[in-house]
C-alpha positions in Angstrom: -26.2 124.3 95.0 -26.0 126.0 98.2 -22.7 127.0 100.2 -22.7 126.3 103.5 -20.0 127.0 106.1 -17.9 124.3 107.2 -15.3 125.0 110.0 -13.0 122.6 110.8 -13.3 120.5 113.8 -9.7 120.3 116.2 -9.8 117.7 119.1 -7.4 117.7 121.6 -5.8 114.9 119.8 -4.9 116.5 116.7 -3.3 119.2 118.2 -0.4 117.1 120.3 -0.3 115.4 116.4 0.9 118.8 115.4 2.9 120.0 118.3 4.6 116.6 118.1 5.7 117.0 114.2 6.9 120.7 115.3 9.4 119.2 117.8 10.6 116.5 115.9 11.8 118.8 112.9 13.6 121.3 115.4 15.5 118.0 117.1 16.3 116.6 113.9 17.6 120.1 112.4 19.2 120.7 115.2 21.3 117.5 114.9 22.2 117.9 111.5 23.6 120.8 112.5 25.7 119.2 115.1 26.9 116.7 113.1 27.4 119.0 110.1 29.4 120.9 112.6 31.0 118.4 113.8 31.7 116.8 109.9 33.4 120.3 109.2 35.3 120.6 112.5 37.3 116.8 112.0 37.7 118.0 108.5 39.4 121.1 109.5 41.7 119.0 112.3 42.7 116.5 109.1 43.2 119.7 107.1 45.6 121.0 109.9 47.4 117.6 110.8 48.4 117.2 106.9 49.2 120.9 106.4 51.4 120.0 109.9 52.8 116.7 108.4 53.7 118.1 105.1 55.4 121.2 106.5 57.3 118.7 108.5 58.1 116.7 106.0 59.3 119.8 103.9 61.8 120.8 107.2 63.0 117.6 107.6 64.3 117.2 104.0 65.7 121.1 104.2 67.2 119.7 107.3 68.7 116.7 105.6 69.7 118.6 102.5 71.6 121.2 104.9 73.6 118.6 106.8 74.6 116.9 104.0 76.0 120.4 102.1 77.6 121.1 106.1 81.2 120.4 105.5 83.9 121.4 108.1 87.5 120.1 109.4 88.5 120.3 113.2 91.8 121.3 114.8 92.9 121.3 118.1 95.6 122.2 120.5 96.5 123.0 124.0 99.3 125.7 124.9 101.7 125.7 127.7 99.3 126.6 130.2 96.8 124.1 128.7 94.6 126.4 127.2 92.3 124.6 125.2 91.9 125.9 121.2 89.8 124.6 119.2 89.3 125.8 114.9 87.3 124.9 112.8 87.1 125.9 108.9 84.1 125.7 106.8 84.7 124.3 104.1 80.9 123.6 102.9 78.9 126.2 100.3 76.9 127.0 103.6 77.5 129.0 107.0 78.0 126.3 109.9 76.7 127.2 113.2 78.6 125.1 115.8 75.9 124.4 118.9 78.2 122.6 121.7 81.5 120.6 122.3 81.9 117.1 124.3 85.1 116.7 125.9 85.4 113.1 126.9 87.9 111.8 129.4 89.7 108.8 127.3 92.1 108.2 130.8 89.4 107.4 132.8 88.1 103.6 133.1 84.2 105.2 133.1 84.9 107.8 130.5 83.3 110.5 131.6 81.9 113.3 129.0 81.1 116.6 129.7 79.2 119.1 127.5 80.2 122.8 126.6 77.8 125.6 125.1 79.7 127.7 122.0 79.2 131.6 122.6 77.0 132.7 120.2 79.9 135.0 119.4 82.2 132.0 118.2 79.6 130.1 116.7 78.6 131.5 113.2 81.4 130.7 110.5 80.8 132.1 106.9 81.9 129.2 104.1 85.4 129.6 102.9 86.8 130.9 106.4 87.9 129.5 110.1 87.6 130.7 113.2 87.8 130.0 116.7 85.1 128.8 118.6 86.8 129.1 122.4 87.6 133.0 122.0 85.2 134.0 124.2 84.6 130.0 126.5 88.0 130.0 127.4 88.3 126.1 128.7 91.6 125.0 130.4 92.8 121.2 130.5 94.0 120.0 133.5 96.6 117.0 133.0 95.6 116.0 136.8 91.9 114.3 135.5 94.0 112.9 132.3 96.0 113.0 129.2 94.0 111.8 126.9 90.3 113.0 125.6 88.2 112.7 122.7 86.9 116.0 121.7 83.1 116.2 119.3 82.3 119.0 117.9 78.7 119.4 117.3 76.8 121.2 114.8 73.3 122.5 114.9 72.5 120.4 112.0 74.1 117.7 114.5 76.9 117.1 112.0 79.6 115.9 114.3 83.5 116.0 113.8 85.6 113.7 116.8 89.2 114.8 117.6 91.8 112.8 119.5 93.9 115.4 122.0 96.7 114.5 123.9 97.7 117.3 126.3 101.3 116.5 125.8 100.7 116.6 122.0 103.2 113.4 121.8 100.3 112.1 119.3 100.9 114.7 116.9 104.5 114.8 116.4 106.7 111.6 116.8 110.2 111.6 116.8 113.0 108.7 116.7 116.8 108.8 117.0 118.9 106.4 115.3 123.0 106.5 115.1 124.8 105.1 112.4 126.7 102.8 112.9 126.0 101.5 116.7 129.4 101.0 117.3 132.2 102.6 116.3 136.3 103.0 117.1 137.0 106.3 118.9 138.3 109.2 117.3 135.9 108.6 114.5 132.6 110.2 113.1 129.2 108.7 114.2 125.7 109.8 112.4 123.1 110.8 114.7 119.6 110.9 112.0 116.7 112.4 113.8 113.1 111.5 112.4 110.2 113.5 113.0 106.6 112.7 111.9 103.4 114.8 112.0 100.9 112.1 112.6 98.2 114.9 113.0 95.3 115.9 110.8 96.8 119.2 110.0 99.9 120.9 108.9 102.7 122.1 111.4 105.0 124.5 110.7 108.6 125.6 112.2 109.6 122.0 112.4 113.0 121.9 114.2 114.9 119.8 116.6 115.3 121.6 120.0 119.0 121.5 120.8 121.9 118.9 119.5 121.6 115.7 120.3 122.7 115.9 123.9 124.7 113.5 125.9 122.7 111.4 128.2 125.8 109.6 129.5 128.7 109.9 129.2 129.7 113.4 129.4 132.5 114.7 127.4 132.3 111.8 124.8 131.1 114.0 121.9 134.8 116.1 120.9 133.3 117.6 117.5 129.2 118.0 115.5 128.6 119.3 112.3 124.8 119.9 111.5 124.1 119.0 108.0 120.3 119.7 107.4 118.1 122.7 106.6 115.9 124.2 109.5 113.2 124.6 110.3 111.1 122.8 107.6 107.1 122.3 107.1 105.7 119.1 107.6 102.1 118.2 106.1 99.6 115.1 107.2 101.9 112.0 107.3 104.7 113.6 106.2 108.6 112.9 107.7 111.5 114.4 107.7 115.2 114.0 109.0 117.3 115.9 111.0 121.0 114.8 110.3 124.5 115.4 112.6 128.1 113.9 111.9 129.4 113.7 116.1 133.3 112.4 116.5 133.2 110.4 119.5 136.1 109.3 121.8 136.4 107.1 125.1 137.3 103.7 126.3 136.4 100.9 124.3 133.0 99.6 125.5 131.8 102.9 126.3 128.5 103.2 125.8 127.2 107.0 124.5 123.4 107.9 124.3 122.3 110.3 122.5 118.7 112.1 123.2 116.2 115.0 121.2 112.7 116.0 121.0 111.4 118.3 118.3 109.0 121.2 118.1 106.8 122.7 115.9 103.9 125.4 115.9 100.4 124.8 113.8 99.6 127.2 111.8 95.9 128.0 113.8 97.6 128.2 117.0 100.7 130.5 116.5 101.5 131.2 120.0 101.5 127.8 120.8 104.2 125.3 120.8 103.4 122.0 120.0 106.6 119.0 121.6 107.6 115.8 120.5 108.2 112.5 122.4 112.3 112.3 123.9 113.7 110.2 121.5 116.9 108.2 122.5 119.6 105.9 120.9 123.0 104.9 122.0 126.4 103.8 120.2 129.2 101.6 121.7 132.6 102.4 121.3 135.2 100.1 119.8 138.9 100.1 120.6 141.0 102.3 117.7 142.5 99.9 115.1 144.3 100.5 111.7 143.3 96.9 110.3 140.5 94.6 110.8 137.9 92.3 109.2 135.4 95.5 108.2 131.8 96.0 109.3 128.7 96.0 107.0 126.1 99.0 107.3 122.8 98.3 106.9 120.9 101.6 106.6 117.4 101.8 106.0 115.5 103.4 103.3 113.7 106.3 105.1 117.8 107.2 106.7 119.0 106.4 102.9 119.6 109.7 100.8 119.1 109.7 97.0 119.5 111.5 93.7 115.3 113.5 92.9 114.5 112.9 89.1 112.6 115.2 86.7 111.7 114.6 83.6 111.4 117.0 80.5 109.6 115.1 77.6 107.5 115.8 73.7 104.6 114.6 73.4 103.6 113.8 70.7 106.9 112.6 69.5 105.5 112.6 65.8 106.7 110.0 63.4 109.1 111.6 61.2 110.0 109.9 57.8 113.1 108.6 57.2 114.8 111.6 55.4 113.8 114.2 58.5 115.7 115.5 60.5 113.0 116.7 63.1 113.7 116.1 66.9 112.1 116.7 70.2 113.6 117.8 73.5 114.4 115.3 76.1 116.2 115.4 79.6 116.5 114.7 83.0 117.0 117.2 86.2 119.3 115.3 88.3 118.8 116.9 91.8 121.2 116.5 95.0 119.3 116.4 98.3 122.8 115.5 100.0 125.7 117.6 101.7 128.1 116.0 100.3 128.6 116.4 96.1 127.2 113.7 94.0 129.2 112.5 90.7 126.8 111.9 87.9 128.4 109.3 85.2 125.4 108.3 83.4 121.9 108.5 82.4 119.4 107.4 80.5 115.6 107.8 79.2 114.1 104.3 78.3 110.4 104.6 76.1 108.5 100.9 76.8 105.4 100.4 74.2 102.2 98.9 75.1 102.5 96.3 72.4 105.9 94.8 72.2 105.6 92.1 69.4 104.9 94.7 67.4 108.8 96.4 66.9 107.6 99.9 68.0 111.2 102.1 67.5 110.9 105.3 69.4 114.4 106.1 69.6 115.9 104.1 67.2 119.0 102.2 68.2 122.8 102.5 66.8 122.1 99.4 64.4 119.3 100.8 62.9 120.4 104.2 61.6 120.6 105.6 65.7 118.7 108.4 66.7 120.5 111.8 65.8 121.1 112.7 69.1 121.8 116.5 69.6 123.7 117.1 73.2 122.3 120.6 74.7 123.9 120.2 78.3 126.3 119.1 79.6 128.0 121.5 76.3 131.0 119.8 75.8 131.4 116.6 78.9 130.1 112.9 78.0 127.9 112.4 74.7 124.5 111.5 73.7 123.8 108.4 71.8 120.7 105.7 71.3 123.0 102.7 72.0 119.9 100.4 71.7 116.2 100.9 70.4 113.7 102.5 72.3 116.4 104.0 74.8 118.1 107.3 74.9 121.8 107.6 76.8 124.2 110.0 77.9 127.5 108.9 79.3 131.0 110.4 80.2 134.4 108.9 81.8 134.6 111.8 83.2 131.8 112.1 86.1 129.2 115.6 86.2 129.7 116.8 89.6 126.3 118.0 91.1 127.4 120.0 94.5 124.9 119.9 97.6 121.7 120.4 97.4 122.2 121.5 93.9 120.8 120.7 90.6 121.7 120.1 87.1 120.2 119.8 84.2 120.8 117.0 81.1 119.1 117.9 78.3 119.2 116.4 74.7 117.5 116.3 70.7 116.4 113.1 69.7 115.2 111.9 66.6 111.8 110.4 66.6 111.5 106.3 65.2 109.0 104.5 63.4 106.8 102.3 65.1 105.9 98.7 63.8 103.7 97.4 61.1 99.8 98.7 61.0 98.1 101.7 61.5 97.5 102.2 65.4 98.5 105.0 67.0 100.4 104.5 70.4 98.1 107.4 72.8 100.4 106.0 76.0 104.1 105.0 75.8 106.0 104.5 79.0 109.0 106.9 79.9 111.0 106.1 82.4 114.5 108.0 83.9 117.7 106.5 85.5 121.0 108.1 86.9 124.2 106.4 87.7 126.1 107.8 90.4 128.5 107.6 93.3 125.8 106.4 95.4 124.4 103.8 93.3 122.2 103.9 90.3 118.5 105.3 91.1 115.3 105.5 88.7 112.3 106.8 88.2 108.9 106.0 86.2 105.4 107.3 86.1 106.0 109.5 83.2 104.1 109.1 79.4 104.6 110.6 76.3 102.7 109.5 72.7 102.9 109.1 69.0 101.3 108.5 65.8 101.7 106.0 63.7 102.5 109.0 60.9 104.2 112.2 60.6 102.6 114.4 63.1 103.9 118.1 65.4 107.1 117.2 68.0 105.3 119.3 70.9 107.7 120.6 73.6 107.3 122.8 76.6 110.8 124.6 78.3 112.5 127.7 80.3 114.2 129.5 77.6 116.6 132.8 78.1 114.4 135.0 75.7 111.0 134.3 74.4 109.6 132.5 71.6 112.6 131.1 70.5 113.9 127.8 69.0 117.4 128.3 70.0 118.8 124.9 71.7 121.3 127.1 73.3 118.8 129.3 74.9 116.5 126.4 76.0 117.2 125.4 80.2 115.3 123.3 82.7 116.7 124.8 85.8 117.2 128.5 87.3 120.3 128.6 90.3 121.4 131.2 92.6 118.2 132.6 93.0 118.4 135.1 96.1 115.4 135.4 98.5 113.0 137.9 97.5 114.8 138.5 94.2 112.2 139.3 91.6 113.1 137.0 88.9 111.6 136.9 85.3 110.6 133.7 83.6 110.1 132.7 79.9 108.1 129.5 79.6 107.8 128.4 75.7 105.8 126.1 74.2 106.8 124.8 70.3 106.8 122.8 67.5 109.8 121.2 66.7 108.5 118.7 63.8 109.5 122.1 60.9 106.5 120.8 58.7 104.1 122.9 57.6 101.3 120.3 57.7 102.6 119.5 61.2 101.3 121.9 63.9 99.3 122.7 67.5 96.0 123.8 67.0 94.9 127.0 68.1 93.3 126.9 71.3 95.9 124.8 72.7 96.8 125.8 76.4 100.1 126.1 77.9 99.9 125.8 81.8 102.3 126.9 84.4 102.2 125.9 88.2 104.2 128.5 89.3 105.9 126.8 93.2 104.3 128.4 96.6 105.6 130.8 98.3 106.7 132.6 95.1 104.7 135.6 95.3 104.1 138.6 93.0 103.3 136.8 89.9 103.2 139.3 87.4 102.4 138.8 83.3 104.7 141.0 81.7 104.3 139.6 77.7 102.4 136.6 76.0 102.6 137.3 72.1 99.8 135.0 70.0 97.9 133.8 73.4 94.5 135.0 74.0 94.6 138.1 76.9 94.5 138.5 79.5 96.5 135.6 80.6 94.2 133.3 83.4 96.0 133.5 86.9 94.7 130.7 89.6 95.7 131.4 93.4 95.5 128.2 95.7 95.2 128.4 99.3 98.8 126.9 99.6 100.0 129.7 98.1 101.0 128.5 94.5 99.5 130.2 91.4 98.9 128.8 88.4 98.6 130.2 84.9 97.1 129.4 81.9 97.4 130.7 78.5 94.9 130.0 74.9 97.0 130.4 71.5 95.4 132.1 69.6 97.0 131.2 66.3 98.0 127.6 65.1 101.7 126.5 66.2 103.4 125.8 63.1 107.4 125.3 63.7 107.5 128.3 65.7 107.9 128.9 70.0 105.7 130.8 71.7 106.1 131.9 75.1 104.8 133.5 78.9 107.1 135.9 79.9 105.6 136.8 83.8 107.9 137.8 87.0 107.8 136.1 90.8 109.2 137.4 93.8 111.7 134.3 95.7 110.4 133.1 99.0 112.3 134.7 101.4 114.1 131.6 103.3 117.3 131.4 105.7 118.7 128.5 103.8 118.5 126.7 100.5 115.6 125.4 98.8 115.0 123.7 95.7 111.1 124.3 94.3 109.5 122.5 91.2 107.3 124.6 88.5 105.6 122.0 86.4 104.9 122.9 83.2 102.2 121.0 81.2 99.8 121.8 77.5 96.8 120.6 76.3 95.2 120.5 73.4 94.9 119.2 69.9 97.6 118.6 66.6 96.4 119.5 63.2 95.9 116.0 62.9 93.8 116.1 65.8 96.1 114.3 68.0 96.0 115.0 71.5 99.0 117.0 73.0 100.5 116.3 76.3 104.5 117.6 76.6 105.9 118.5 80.2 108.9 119.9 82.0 109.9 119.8 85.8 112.0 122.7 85.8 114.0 123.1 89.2 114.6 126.2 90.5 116.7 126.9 93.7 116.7 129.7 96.1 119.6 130.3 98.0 121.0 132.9 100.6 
C-alpha cells in the first residue's frame, strides 16, 4: 500500500460557506448578549421598584403608627391687644412637631383661610410638656375682618386639632343675672344670683365678677348690698358657679330697677391675659310697701337653689355577727353647709337596700327584732341613735344641730350588723343611701355600696382618728375645722377591724389608700407601723397626692394607721376640701374589702 499526498481542494464556494458560519455565530453571540443584558438589566429595575415599594410600604405604616400614638390638646386665646396665643400640650408617648396653623375667617360669607408657618423654634414639643407655638410668629387678630374664626392646628404627621376663637372670648365664659323675686315692696331685700359658665375646653382660673351688680337705671334705687359668696373661684370644662348679693331696694311703686355684670377670668396658659364675659342683665319691679296682703310664691330654680353636700363614712364588709356579739361597724354622715346663713340639722338617716328583697335580708335590724345596738359617737350628748325599722339606721333630736356657714359637721354612729335571709349567698353589693332633714327641706344622697357575708366575717372600717392605731370611739372623727392657710397639719388615717374575732380579720397585703385634696402641699410620711415601707406617694397634675400603704401583717381586731403631714392651701377665704379614704384587699375568709370615708376638712382665714 502506497501513500500518496492528498491536499485538499477549496473552491471559491466553500470558503463564503465558512466565512458565512463565522458571521452568523458572532451575530447570534452577540445577541444573546444583548438580551442577557437586557434580561439582567429589567431584573435589576424589578429588584429596585420592589425594594422602592416595600420601603414605602414600611414608611407609610411608621407613618400611620406615629399619627396614631400623636396625641395633643389645643388652647387658644387673644389678649387685650388681640394678640393671638396659641398652646398646645403633648400629651402622646412621642414628641409632636407642629408644621402650620389655618386661621379661617367664620364671619365672612366666603370663609376665607389663610395659612401660617410654625418657627422651627416653637415647633418641637417633648411628650408630657406644653408650649407655645406663636413665641416667636407673633400673629395679631384684627376684630375689623371678624369675630369669629376656626383655628387648625396641623401636625407634620397631619394630625389636625380645630379650635373655635371668638375675639371677645364671650364663647368661653357665659354669664346670666337673675333677681329673686322680680318684684318686690320697697324697703325690702332683693337677691341678685350671678351665673357664670366656662363653656371652654380648658380650665380658667380667678373667676370673679367685675364690680357689683351696677344700676343700669334707676340710680339711687339700691340703699344697701351684702356680698355673700367666696371669690374668686376655679371653674373647670362645663363647670358653673354663682355669684350671690342680698340689695335693699327703695322707690316708687312700679319702678322698674335693672341690674347688670360681666365676669372675668384668666386661663391658666395665658396669665397676662384676661379673658370677659358677655353683660348680663335682669331687672326687678317695685311694689308699693304693705304690712298685709295675699303673699307671693317663689319659684327658684335648681341651679339658684342651695343645699346641704352629703358624705358618707361606711364598713364594708359589715360581717354577719351571731346573735350573742356585740361587734359593730362605724357609720355616719358629713352634713356640709354651702350657705351663709346656719343650717339646723334635725334628722338623719342611713337606709341599706338589698339586691334580693323577698329574701328578709336584715342589715340593721329594726327595734322589733332585737334593734341594732346603736352606739352614738357625735353629736356626744344631742338627739340619739336608734334602728327604728330594719335595714335603716336613724339619728334624731327635738332639739335641731346647728351647722354655721359654710361649715361642716360630722354624725357618726356603731351599729350592730343583722342577719341576712335564709340560704347561703353572700350579698358582694348592698345599696347605702344618706338623708338629712333640715330647715331647708329634707335632701339625700345615693351612689354609695357596702357588703356582707352571709356568715361571721371582719367589720372593716377606715377613719381620721386623734392618735394612731387606735380603736377608741372617742378618738375616731370624720372632719378637721379651723384649719389656717399654710398651717402644717398632721393626719392619722386608720384602718381596723372592728368584728373582735380572732378568726375574723384583713389579710395582709391589704391597702389602705389616701387621696390627699389639691393644693395641700408638702405631704410628708412621718409613721406607718405594720405597713410595708416606704409608704407609695402618687402626685397628679392637679395637684392632689395620693398614698398608698401594704400591711404587712394580718388585721385582727386591731387599727392601724398613716400618720403623714400637709401644708393648707393658702386661700383668702374659706374652703371646704374632701380626702377620700378607700382599702382594698381580702378578709381571712377571702372576702373582698371595700370601707370608705369622706372626711371634710376646712380651711379658713
Amino acid at each position: 500500500m502506497s501513500w500518496k499526498n492528498v491536499s485538499p481542494k477549496f473552491n471559491k464556494n466553500n470558503l463564503k460557506l465558512h466565512k458565512r458560519r463565522g458571521i452568523s455565530t458572532v451575530v447570534g453571540g452577540l445577541f444573546f448578549l444583548i438580551l442577557l443584558t437586557t434580561g439582567f438589566s429589567a431584573f435589576y429595575v424589578a429588584l429596585d421598584v420592589q425594594i422602592d415599594t416595600v420601603e414605602a410600604q414600611r414608611k407609610v405604616s411608621s407613618s400611620v403608627i406615629d399619627k396614631t400614638q400623636e396625641k395633643f390638646v389645643v388652647s387658644m386665646s387673644v389678649d387685650s391687644n388681640n394678640l393671638l396665643g396659641i398652646n398646645v400640650k403633648n400629651q402622646g408617648s412621642n414628641p409632636v412637631e407642629i408644621s402650620n396653623i389655618w386661621i379661617i375667617n367664620k364671619s365672612q360669607i366666603n370663609e376665607p383661610a389663610k395659612n401660617f408657618d410654625i418657627n422651627y423654634e416653637d415647633a418641637f414639643i417633648p411628650s408630657g410638656y406644653g408650649s407655645q407655638i406663636l413665641e416667636k410668629t407673633p400673629l395679631y387678630m384684627n376684630s375689623i375682618f371678624g369675630t369669629d374664626y376656626d383655628v387648625k392646628v396641623v401636625s407634620t404627621l397631619g394630625t389636625i386639632h380645630k379650635a373655635v376663637l371668638e375675639i371677645s372670648n364671650a364663647n368661653i365664659l357665659k354669664s346670666e343675672l337673675f333677681t329673686i323675686p322680680p318684684d318686690v315692696r320697697t324697703g325690702e331685700n332683693v337677691t341678685i344670683a350671678f351665673r357664670v359658665t366656662n363653656t371652654g375646653d380648658f380650665p380658667l382660673t380667678n373667676v370673679q365678677p367685675f364690680h357689683e351688680p351696677s344700676l343700669e337705671s334707676p340710680g339711687g334705687a339700691v340703699v344697701a348690698s351684702t356680698f355673700v359668696s367666696s371669690i374668686p373661684v376655679e371653674l373647670g370644662p362645663s363647670e358653673t358657679v354663682i355669684f350671690t348679693w342680698h340689695h335693699t331696694v327703695q322707690g316708687i311703686k312700679g319702678l322698674k330697677v335693672t341690674f347688670t355684670n360681666y365676669a372675668t377670668a384668666t386661663d391658666p396658659n395665658f396669665p397676662t391675659s384676661t379673658i370677659q364675659s358677655n353683660t348680663a342683665t335682669d331687672k326687678i319691679t317695685l311694689r308699693e310697701d304693705e304690712t298685709s296682703g295675699s303673699g307671693e310664691t317663689i319659684v327658684l330654680t335648681e341651679d339658684l337653689f342651695s343645699k346641704p353636700e352629703i358624705f358618707m363614712i361606711k364598713p364594708a364588709p359589715f360581717g354577719d355577727a351571731p346573735a350573742a356579739s356585740s361587734d359593730t361597724g362605724l357609720w355616719g354622715l358629713n352634713i356640709v353647709n354651702p350657705t351663709p346663713a346656719n343650717m339646723n340639722v334635725t334628722k338623719l338617716t342611713i337606709s341599706l337596700l338589698s339586691p334580693r328583697s323577698n329574701l328578709a335580708d336584715q342589715m340593721f335590724i329594726g327595734t322589733g327584732g332585737g334593734a341594732c345596738g346603736a352606739i352614738g359617737i357625735s353629736p356626744p350628748t344631742l338627739g340619739a341613735w336608734s334602728c327604728p325599722s330594719e335595714n335603716q339606721l336613724m339619728w334624731k333630736s327635738d332639739i335641731a344641730k346647728v351647722i354655721p356657714p359654710f361649715g361642716v359637721y360630722s354624725f357618726l354612729a356603731l351599729a350592730e350588723p343583722g342577719k341576712l335571709g335564709a340560704g347561703t349567698t353572700d350579698l358582694e353589693a348592698i345599696i347605702a343611701h344618706g338623708s338629712v332633714f333640715t330647715n331647708v327641706g329634707e335632701f339625700g344622697k345615693s351612689g354609695y355600696g357596702s357588703s356582707m357575708r352571709n356568715a361571721d366575717d371582719a367589720i372593716v372600717n377606715v377613719y381620721m382618728s386623734d392618735v394612731a392605731d387606735t380603736l377608741d370611739p372617742n378618738l375616731i372623727n370624720a372632719s378637721m375645722l379651723q384649719i389656717f392657710p399654710l398651717e402644717i397639719k398632721t393626719f392619722h388615717i386608720t384602718i381596723a377591724d372592728f368584728s373582735f374575732n380572732g378568726n375574723d380579720r384583713v389579710s395582709a397585703g391589704a391597702r389602705l389608700i389616701i387621696n390627699v385634696p389639691k393644693n395641700f402641699t408638702d405631704v410628708t410620711i412621718i409613721s406607718a407601723n405594720d405597713f410595708d415601707w416606704p409608704i407609695e406617694k402618687k402626685t397628679f397634675a392637679d395637684g392632689s397626692t395620693q398614698l398608698i400603704g401594704t400591711l404587712s401583717i394580718d388585721l385582727d381586731d386591731i387599727a392601724r394607721s398613716i400618720t403623714f403631714s400637709a401644708k393648707a392651701p393658702d386661700i383668702s377665704t374659706p374652703k371646704l376640701y374632701v380626702m377620700h379614704v378607700l382599702a382594698n384587699g381580702k378578709t381571712a375568709n377571702n372576702f373582698d374589702i371595700g370601707p370608705l370615708a369622706e372626711i371634710v376638712l376646712q380651711v379658713k382665714p
